[in-house]
N, C-alpha and C positions, 0 to 999 in steps of 0.2 A: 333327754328327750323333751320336745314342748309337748305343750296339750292345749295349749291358750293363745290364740291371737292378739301380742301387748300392743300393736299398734298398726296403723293404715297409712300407707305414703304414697303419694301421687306423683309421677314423675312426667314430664314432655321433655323432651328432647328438640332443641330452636338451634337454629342457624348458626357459624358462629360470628358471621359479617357482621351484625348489631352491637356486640359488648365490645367496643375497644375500647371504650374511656366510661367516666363512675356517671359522667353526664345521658348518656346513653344507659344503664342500668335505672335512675332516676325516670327517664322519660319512659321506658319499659314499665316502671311501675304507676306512672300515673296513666298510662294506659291501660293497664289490668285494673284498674279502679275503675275505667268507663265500663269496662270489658262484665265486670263484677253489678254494677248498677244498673247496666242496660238488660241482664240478664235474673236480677232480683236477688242477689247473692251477697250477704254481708261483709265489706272485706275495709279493712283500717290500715291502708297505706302508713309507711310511717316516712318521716316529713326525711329523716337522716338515714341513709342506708350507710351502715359501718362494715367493716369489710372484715375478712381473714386470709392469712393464706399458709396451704396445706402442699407440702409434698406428696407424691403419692407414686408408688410402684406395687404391680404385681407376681406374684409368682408363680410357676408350672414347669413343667418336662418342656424337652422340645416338641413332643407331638401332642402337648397341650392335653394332659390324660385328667389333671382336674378338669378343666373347664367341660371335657366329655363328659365326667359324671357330676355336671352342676355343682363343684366345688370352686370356692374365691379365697384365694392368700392375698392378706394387702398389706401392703406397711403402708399409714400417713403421718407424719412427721409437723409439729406444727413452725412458722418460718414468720408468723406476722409481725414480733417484734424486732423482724431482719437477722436476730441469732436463732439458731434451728434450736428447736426443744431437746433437753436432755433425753427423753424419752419420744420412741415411736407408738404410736396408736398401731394394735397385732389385731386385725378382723379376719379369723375363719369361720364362714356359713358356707351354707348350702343352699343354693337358690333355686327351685324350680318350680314349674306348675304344678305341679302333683303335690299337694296338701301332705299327705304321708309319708310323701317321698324324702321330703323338707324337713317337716316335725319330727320323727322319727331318727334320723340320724344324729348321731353324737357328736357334737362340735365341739366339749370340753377341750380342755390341753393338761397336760402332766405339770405345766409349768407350774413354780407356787408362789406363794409371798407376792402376787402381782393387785393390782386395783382391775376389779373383772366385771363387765356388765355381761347380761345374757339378752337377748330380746328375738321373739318371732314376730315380723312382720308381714303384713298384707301388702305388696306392693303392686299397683293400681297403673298399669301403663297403656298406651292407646292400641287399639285392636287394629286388625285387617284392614276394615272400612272406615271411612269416615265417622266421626262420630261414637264410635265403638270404644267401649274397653274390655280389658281382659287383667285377671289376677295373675303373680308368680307369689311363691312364699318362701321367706328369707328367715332361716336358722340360725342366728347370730351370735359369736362367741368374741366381744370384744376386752383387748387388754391393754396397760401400759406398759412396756418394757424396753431398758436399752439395749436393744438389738436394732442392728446396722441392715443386715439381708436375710433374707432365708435362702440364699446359697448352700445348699447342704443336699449329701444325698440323701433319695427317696428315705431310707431306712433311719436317718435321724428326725428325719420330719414327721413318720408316722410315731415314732417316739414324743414328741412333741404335740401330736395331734392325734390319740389312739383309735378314733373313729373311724382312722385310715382304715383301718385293720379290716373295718366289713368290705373293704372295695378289691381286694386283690391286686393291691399295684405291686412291682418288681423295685423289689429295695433299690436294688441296686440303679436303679435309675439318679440323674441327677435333676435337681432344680433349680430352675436361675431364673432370673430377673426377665418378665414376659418381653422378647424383642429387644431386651436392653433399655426399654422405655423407661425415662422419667420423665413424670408431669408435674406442674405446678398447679394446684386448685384454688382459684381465686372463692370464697363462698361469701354471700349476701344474707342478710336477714330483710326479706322486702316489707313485711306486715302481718297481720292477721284475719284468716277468714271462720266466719262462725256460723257452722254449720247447725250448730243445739249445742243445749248448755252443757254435755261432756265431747263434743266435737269440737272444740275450738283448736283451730290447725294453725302455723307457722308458716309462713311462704320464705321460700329461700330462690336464690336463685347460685347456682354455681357453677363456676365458667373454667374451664381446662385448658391450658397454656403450655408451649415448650417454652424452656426455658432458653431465653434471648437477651439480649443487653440492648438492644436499641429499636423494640420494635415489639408490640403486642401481638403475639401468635398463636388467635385462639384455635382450637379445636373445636370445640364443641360447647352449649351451655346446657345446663339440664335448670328447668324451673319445675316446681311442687311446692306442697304444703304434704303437711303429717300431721297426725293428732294421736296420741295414745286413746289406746280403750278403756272410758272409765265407765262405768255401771253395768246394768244389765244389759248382755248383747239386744236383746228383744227391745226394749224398752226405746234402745238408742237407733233401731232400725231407720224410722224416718229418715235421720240429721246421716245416716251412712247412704241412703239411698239420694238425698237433698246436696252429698258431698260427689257420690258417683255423676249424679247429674250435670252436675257444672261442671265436672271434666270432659265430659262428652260433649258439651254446649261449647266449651272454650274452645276448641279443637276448630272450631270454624272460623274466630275470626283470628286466628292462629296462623291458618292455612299454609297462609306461604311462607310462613319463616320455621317449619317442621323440616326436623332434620331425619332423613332415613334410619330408619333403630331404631331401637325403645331404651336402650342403658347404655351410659360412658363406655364400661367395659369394654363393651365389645372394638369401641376404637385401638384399645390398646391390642388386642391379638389381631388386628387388620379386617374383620368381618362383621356385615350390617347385623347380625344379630347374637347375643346369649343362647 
C-alpha cells in the first residue's frame, strides 16, 4: 500500500498532425520556450533532443474488466538500438481519482529475483474547461522481465498479481493483447522546467506510432514534465501551486493542437476517456 505521494506528472495530450519528423519536435520546443518566457516560467530547452523508442502493448478480458476497475497491464519493450531489449518493462498500477482508491490497493507481484521500482504518482491532466486541471493517482508496481505477453487466463494472472484477489474477477476468464494493438512509442527528453529548488521537472514529449515501413503514423503525442517529491510537502507548496499554474496557463496558447482525452490509454481500447 502507498502512503506518500513519490512524485507529480503533468500530462497534455496534442494533435498528432505536428510530429512527423525530429525537425518539427525541435520547432515544438523552441516554442514552449516562448510559451515558458512569455508566461514567467523557468524552462532550459536543450539545444539536442535525443530520442528513444519503446514498444508497448496492453492487456485485459474482452469486456475490458481491468480497465472497469482502474487497473493497467503493460508490456514496453525497449527497440532504440533497432534490436529489441532482452527484457520487457511489466507496469501493473491502479489509476484513479480517488486518492484511496489508488493508494490502498496492492499492486506487488509474486514474481521474484526481478529489478522492481514502486512509485505513487500525482498525475496532473487538463479538466472540463479550459484552463482547468484535475488530479488521478497512479499505484505503480514496475519490473524487468523476459516475458513475451500476458496471454494467460484470469487465474494465472491473479497469481502473478495477488491484489487481484480483492476485485472478484472469474478466473476462468482469458487475457489477451488489448484489440491486438501494438504501438511503437517514440519518447523525447525536450528540457527542463523549474519550478523551486525541489521542483525541478523534466519535459518529455512522447509520440505513439503504428508500426509502418514507409511512412510515419502518428496517433497521438503526450507532452509533460514530472518532478519527484523532495522535502517537505508544506514547505514546497508554493513551486506545486507555481507548477499547477503554468499548466493551466499553457492550455491556451496550446488550444488548437489539444487532442480530445487526457491519456494515450485510452486510444488503445478505442475510447476518448480512462
Amino acid at each position: 500500500m502507498a502512503s506518500t505521494i513519490t512524485a507529480r506528472e503533468f500530462k497534455l495530450l496534442l494533435k498528432p498532425g505536428r510530429f512527423q519528423t525530429k525537425r518539427s519536435v525541435l520547432e515544438f520546443n523552441n516554442e514552449l520556450a516562448k510559451i515558458a518566457d512569455d508566461r514567467g516560467a523557468e524552462y532550459e530547452g536543450f539545444d539536442r533532443v535525443d530520442s528513444e523508442l519503446r514498444e508497448v502493448r496492453f492487456f485485459d478480458t474482452p469486456d475490458c474488466v481491468f480497465r472497469k476497475n482502474h487497473i493497467i497491464l503493460r508490456l514496453r519493450r525497449d527497440r532504440s538500438s533497432g534490436w529489441p531489449d532482452e527484457t520487457w518493462e511489466v507496469t501493473f498500477k491502479r489509476r484513479s481519482p480517488d486518492f484511496r482508491e489508488s493508494a490502498d490497493f496492492d499492486v506487488t507481484s509474486s514474481m521474484k529475483d526481478l529489478t522492481v521500482k514502486m512509485k505513487f504518482k500525482e498525475e496532473i491532466i487538463r479538466g472540463d474547461a479550459p484552463k482547468t486541471i484535475k488530479s488521478i493517482f497512479s499505484n505503480n508496481y514496475i519490473a524487468y522481465y523476459p516475458v513475451v505477453n500476458f496471454e494467460l487466463p484470469m487465474s494465472r494472472i491473479i497469481e502473478l498479481f495477488p491484489g487481484l484477489k480483492a476485485l472478484d474477477l472469474d478466473p476462468a476468464q482469458n487475457v489477451k493483447a488489448v484489440n491486438d494493438a501494438r504501438v511503437l512509442e517514440i519518447g523525447a527528453r525536450l528540457g527542463i522546467f523549474t519550478f523551486g529548488k525541489n521542483a525541478v521537472a523534466h519535459a518529455d514529449l512522447a509520440v505513439w506510432t503504428r508500426p509502418a515501413t514507409d511512412k510515419m503514423d502518428v496517433l497521438v503525442a503526450e507532452f509533460g514534465w514530472s518532478y519527484h517529491m523532495r522535502g517537505e510537502a508544506g514547505k514546497e507548496q508554493k513551486a506545486h501551486e507555481a507548477a499547477d499554474e503554468f499548466f493551466k496557463e499553457i492550455q491556451a496558447p496550446l488550444v488548437d493542437e489539444l487532442f480530445d482525452g487526457t491519456t494515450k490509454t485510452a486510444l488503445i481500447y478505442g475510447k476518448a476517456e480512462v
